[in-house]
Steps between C-alpha positions, in 0.01 A plus 500: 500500500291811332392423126431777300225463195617634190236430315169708509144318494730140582360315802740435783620149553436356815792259697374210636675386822701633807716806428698547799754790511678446845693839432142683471388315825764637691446894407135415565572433853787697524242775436230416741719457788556865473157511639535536903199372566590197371816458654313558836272248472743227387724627817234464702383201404856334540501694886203345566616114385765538679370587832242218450758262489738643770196481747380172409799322542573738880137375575639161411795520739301643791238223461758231515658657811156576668449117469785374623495759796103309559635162477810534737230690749258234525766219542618733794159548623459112512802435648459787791131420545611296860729726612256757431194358691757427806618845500146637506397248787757640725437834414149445642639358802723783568241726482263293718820484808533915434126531556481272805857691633353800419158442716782362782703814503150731450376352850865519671529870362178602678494284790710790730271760365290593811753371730752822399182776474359399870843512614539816351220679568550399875849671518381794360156572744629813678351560834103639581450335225343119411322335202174363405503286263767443239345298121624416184306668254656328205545144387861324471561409113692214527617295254331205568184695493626640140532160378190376591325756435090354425355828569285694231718733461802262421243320263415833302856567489540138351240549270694837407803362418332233281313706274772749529718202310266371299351230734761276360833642672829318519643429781882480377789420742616822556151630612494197773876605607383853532196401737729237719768764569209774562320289754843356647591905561123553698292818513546800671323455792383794689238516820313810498326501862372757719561621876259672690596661858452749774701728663499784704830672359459685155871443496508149610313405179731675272818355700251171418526514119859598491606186707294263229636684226842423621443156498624296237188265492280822418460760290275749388328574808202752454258704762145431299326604863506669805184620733419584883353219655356419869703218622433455933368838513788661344569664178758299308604547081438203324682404202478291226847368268548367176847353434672194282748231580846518374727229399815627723872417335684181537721647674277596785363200533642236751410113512593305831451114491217378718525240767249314641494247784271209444427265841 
């Protein structure tokens, strides 16, 4: 209400009390929300309660869920715990038969090894010619060796792997399936050994070489030496081979039972 004052020099009279105009009250807000400011700020504010309280109650639900995923796993776990602790024992056992297999078959795999190069290297000796000596100049890596391996070297390598993993590596059960099958397939094992010879024949030593290197129990037969020698008063070439055994096909290979006669 606007009150106008006639009267010059009077004093204006005060109202004691609340004079609330709710038609006033409305323009007055009707004319600050004009004000975009203002009407970002209470938008915001709103956005802002309202995602509060969307993710509090989604936090809510996932919590909830998370526990009763944790309670049903550790009643599983309980239950399982037996069937778990059998199931590792005979994993352990099955990888202790692979590795004693595996040393079984290493042995058997190697056991013919000489056998098939002396026989070999005897069928191919041409004539005017004859051998020396004939040495392995490499060791057989077996398996059995492999797995009980105490050396320094397969110590450093331990010692390698540990820091490598921390010094605190799992062993899980795939890793111990992984080393059974790897020592139930073996090693490669290949003999590297060395022939030396005389002949008389230039071509009798070449003929030499190309008879082993048709073998299938050898391979990679290399001349490292040839000189004159003196051998009875006579001037023979002697030679000196490097060459590797070869694991033939199945196919050539042929097993007959054995027989013996015990009196």
């Amino acid at each position: 209400m606007i009150e106008i004052n006639l009267l010059p020099g009077a004093k204006r009279t005060t109202r004691h009390g609340l004079d609330f105009a709710p038609g006033a009250a409305i323009a007055s807000l009707g004319a600050n929300l004009k004000d975009k400011f203002l009407i970002f700020c209470v938008a915001g504010i709103v956005i802002g309660l309202g995602g509060i309280a969307g993710m509090y109650l989604y936090q809510s639900r996932q919590e909830a869920a998370a526990m009763t995923r944790e309670s049903a796993a550790a009643t599983d776990s309980a239950r399982f715990a037996a069937v778990l602790t059998a199931r590792a024992h005979a994993e352990t056992t099955r990888d202790s038969v692979y590795q004693q297999l595996a040393i079984i078959k290493s042995i058997d795999d190697t056991r013919y090894t000489w056998p098939h190069l002396l026989q070999a290297i005897n069928l191919a000796v041409p004539q005017y010619t004859w051998l020396i000596s004939v040495t392995q100049t490499s060791a057989i890596m077996t398996t059995a060796a492999s797995a009980n391996d105490t050396s320094a070297a397969g110590r450093a390598k331990a010692d390698s792997v540990k820091k490598a993993g921390g010094g605190n590596a799992r062993v899980t059960p795939a890793s111990r399936k992984a080393h059974a099958d790897s020592l139930f397939n073996g090693v490669a094992n290949v003999t590297t050994f060395r022939i030396i010879g005389q002949t008389v024949d230039v071509q009798a030593l070449t003929q030499f070489m190309k008879s082993l290197e048709a073998s299938p129990f050898i391979k990679n037969v290399q001349l490292t030496r040839s000189d004159l020698v003196t051998a009875d008063n006579k001037e023979v070439t002697e030679f000196q081979l490097e060459a590797q055994s070869e694991t033939p096909p199945a196919r050539l290979l042929q097993t007959v039972p054995l027989s013996i006669a015990v009196h």
